[in-house]
C-alpha positions in Angstrom: -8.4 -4.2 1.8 -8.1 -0.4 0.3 -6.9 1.2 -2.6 -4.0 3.9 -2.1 -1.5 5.9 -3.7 2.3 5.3 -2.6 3.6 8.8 -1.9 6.8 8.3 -0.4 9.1 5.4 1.6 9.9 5.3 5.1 13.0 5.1 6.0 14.5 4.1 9.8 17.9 2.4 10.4 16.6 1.3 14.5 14.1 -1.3 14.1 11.9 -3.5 15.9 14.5 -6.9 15.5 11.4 -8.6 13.8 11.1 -5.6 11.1 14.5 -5.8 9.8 14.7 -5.8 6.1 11.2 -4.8 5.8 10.6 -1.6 3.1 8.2 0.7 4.4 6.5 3.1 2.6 3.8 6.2 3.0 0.6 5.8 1.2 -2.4 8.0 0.7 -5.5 6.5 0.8 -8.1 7.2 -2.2 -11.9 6.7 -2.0 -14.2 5.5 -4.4 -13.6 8.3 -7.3 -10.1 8.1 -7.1 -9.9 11.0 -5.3 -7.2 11.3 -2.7 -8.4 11.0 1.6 -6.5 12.9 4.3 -5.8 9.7 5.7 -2.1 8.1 5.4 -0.7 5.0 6.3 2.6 3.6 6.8 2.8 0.2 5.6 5.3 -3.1 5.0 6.0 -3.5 1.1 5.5 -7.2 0.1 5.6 -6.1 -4.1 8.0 -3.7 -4.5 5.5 -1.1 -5.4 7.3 2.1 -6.2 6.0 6.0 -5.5 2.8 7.1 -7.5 1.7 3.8 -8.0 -2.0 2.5 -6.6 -1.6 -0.5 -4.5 -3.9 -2.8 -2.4 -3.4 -2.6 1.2 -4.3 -5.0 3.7 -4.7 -3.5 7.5 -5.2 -4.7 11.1 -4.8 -8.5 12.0 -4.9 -9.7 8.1 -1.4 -7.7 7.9 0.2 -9.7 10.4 -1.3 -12.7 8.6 0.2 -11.9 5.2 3.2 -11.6 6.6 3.2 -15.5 8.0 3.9 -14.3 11.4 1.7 -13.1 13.8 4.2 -11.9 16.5 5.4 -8.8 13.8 4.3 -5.8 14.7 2.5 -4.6 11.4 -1.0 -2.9 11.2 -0.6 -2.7 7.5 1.0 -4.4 4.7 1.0 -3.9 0.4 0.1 -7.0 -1.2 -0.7 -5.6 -4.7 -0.1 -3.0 -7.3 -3.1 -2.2 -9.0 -3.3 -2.2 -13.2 -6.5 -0.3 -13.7 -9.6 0.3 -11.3 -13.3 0.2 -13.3 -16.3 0.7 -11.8 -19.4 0.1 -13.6 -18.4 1.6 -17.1 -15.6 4.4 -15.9 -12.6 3.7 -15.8 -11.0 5.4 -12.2 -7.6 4.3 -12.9 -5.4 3.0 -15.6 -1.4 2.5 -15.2 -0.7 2.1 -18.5 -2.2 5.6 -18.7 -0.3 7.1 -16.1 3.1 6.7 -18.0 2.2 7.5 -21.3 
């Protein structure tokens, strides 16, 4: 899994049959600091997650798995929004935080 920021959705009336009903959205990945990586992905939205918020993102064959079907073409799909981020004693990121 990685951490990323939700920067946007994607939005396409044609889709794969197997896709329909699937929210996509465009997330930025973030490394260790918190910092953002010029590295985007477009992934499937299992949590509602909404733009600016950090998410867990689960890519490659673990996507499809998530999804409970294996014959959907996904490469990535959101299976958490993140509340806060700690490592060792710093705190990287905070919701609560971000609204206030």
């Amino acid at each position: 899994m990685q951490i990323a920021k939700v920067r946007g959705n994607v939005v396409s009336t044609q889709k794969e049959p197997s896709l329909r009903g699937t929210k996509l959205l465009l997330l930025q990945l973030v490394d260790e600091e918190g910092q953002p990586l010029p590295k985007y992905e477009v992934a499937a939205d299992n949590v509602g997650a909404g733009v600016d918020e950090w998410v867990l993102v689960s890519c490659g064959s673990a996507a499809r798995i998530v999804q409970g079907n294996e014959q959907r073409p996904l490469d990535a799909v959101v299976v958490a929004i993140i509340d806060s981020v700690r490592i060792e004693d710093r705190l990287i990121y905070s919701k609560k935080d971000q609204y206030r």
